[in-house]
Every structure is written in C-alpha cells, then in structure tokens.
C-alpha positions as CSV (number, residue, x, y, z in Angstrom):
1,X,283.0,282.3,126.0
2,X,284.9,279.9,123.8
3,X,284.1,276.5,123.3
4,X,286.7,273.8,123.8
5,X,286.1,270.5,122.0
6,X,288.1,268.2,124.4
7,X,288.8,264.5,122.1
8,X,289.7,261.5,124.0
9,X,292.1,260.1,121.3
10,X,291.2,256.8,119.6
11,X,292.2,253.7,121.1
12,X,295.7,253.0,121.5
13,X,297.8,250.0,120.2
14,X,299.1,248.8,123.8
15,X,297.6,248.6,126.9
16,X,297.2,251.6,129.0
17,X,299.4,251.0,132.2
18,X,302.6,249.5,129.7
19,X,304.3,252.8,129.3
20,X,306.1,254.2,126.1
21,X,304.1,256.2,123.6
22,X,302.3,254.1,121.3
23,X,300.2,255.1,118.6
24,X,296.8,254.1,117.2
25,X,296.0,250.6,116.7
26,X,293.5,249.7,113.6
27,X,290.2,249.9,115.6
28,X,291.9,253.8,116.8
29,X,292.6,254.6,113.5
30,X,288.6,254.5,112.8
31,X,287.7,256.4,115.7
32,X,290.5,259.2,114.7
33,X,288.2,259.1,111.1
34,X,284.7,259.1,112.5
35,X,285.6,261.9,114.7
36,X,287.1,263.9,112.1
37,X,283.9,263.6,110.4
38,X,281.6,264.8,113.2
39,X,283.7,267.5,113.9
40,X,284.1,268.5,110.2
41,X,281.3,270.9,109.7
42,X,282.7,273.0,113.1
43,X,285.7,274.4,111.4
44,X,288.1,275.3,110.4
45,X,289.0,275.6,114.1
46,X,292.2,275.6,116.2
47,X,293.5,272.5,117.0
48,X,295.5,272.3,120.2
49,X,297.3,268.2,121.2
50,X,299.0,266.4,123.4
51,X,302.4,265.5,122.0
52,X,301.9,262.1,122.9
53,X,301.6,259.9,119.4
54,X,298.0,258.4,119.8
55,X,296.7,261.9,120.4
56,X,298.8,263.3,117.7
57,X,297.1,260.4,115.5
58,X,293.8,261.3,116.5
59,X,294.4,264.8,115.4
60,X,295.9,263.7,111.9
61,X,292.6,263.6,110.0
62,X,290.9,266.6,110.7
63,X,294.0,268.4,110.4
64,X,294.2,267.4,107.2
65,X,290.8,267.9,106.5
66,X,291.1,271.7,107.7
67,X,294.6,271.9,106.4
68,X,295.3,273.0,110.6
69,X,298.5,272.1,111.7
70,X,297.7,270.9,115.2
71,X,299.8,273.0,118.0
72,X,301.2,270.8,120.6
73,X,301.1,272.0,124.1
74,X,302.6,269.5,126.4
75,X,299.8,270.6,129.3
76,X,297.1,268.6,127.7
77,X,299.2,265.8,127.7
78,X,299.1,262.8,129.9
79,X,299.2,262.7,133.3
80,X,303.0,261.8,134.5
81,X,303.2,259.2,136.8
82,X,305.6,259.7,140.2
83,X,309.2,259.1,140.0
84,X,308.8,256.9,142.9
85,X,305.6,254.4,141.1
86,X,307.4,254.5,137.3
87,X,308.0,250.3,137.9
88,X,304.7,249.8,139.1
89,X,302.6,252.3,136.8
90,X,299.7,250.3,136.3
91,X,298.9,249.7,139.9
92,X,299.9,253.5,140.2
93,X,296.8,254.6,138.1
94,X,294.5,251.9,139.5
95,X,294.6,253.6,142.8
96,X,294.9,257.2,141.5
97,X,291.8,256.5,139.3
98,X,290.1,255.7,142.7
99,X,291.2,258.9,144.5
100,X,290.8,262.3,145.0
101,X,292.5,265.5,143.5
102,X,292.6,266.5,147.5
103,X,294.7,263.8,148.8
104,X,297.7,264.5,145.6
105,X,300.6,265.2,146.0
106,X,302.5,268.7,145.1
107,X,303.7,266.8,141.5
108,X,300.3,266.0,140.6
109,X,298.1,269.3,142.0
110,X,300.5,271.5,139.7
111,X,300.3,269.4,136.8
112,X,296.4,269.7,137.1
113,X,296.7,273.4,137.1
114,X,298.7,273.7,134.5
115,X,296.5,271.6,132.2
116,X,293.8,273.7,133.3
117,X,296.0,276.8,132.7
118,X,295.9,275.5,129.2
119,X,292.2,275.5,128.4
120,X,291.8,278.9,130.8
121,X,294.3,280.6,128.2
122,X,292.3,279.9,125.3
123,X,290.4,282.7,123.5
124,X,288.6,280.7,120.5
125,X,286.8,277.7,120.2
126,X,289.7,275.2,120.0
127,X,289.9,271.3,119.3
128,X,291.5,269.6,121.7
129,X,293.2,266.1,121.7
130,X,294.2,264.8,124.8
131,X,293.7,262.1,127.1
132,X,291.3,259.9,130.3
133,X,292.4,261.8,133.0
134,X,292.7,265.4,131.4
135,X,289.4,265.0,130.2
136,X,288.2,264.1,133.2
137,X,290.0,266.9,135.2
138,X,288.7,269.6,132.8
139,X,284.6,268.4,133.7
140,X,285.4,267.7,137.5
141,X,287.1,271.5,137.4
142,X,283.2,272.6,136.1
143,X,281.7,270.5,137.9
144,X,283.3,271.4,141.3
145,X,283.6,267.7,141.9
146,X,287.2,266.7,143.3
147,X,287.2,263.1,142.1
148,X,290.0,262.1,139.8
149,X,287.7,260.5,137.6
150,X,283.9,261.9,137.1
151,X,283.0,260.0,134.0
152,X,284.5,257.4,131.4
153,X,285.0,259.3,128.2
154,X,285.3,256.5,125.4
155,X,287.7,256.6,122.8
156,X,286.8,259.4,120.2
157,X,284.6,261.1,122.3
158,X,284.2,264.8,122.3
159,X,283.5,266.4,125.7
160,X,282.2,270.1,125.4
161,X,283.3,272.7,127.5
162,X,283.3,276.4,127.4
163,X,285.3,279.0,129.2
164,X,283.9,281.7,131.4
165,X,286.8,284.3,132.5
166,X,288.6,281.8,135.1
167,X,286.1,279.0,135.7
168,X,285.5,276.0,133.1
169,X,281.2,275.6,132.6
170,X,280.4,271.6,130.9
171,X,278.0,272.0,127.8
172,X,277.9,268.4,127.1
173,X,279.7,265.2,128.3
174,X,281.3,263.1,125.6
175,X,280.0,259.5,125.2
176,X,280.8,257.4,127.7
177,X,282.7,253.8,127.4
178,X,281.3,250.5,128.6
179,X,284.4,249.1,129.8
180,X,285.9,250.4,133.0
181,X,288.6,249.5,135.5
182,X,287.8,249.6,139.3
C-alpha cells in the first residue's frame, strides 16, 4: 500500500494557457521551499517528476535536501493539448476543465491511463511533482468521479494518495486554491 505524495508545482512564471515551458516565478520559488520543508521529515523518499521545468523546479529543493535525484517520467506530466486546439489552447482547457473524462477523445482517455499507469506501477511511497489536471485525475480515479476537474489543488499542495493493487484510495486532499477559472 504505498503512499504517493502528488505536489502541484509552485506557481509558474507565465500564464497557464500561453504555452512553452516556463519555470518558477519568485512567489513559485517559495512555494517549491515551503514544500520541501513540510515534506522533509517524510524521507528520504523517491522522487518521481514531470519533465516540464516548473515541476522540475518544484522538485529542486528537496532533492537537494535528500540528495534524490528526481526521476522524470513523462506520464505525470502535463496534459497535451489536441493537435487540432494547439492555436487556441487557452480556450481548449477552459472547456476541457468543464467536461468530463467520458466525452474525451481517444488522445486524451489514453494519456489518462497512462498517467495513472504511472502511480499504479509504483511500489514505495514516492514524491510526486506534477501538475492541475494530473492531480486532479489521480483523486477523481479514487474517487470514481468522471469529472475532469474534482478539486483546485493550489500551488505547492500535496495531495495524498495510496495504492491498493489496481485501484487509487485518497488519504487526504491537498489545499485547495482560492482562485479559479469557470
């Protein structure tokens, strides 16, 4: 029954729908350092990331402070938008936010599974940096709920989670954000 530690990473330096990969801005950097703090006295634990550079930021400082190399798995990364919405990605994830995991296309359903794949395969408790919508599909997945978006994980937050053979059981739900979209 491993636990997963599932880290929204800290908040990034551009806005959400403008694409690339941007890193941490300041106010990210101290969420990537309180974090590291609480989860300090856990470990030292395996640390798993997205290989996106804010969640590979978020990850720096209790890497170092375990002196755990964080292993990048490209599963618990961000959710890829459709080839078809990449010029209009912001009004993309506006309506996907809003939706279902039942009304998804093929792309999206198997990128899904294989992020849950991911957490499935793990046999220790593991620290996870990833993302909003992984975060979210991980707790919907033990929750049985089929929204796309169950709860608004802040920046920073841990979500607990622990594995149970093939299912996904929620321990605790990581703090939730004041601001949301929608």
């Amino acid at each position: 029954m491993p636990e997963l530690y599932l880290v929204r990473h800290g908040k990034a330096a551009t806005a959400w729908g403008s694409g690339g990969d941007p890193g941490l801005d300041p106010l990210g950097r101290r969420q990537a350092e309180e974090t590291a703090l609480r989860l300090a006295g856990m470990g030292p634990l395996p640390i798993l990331s997205s290989p996106m550079a804010r969640a590979l930021e978020t990850a720096r400082p209790l890497s170092e402070a375990w002196g755990v190399p964080p292993v990048v798995d490209p599963r618990v990364s961000e959710i890829p938008t459709p080839e078809d919405r990449m010029g209009d990605r912001t009004g993309w994830l506006y309506t996907f936010l809003k939706g279902l995991w039942s009304d998804q296309p093929p792309s999206l359903l198997s990128w899904r599974q294989g992020l849950l794949d991911a957490l499935l395969s793990l046999g220790n408790d593991t620290v996870i940096f990833t993302h909003f919508i992984a975060i979210n599909t991980a707790v919907g997945a033990a929750q049985g709920d089929d929204r796309v978006v169950c709860f608004w994980p802040d920046n920073g937050s841990v979500t607990r989670i622990r594995t149970y053979g093939n299912t996904l059981r929620l321990v605790q739900l990581g703090i939730e954000t004041t601001t949301r979209i929608g």
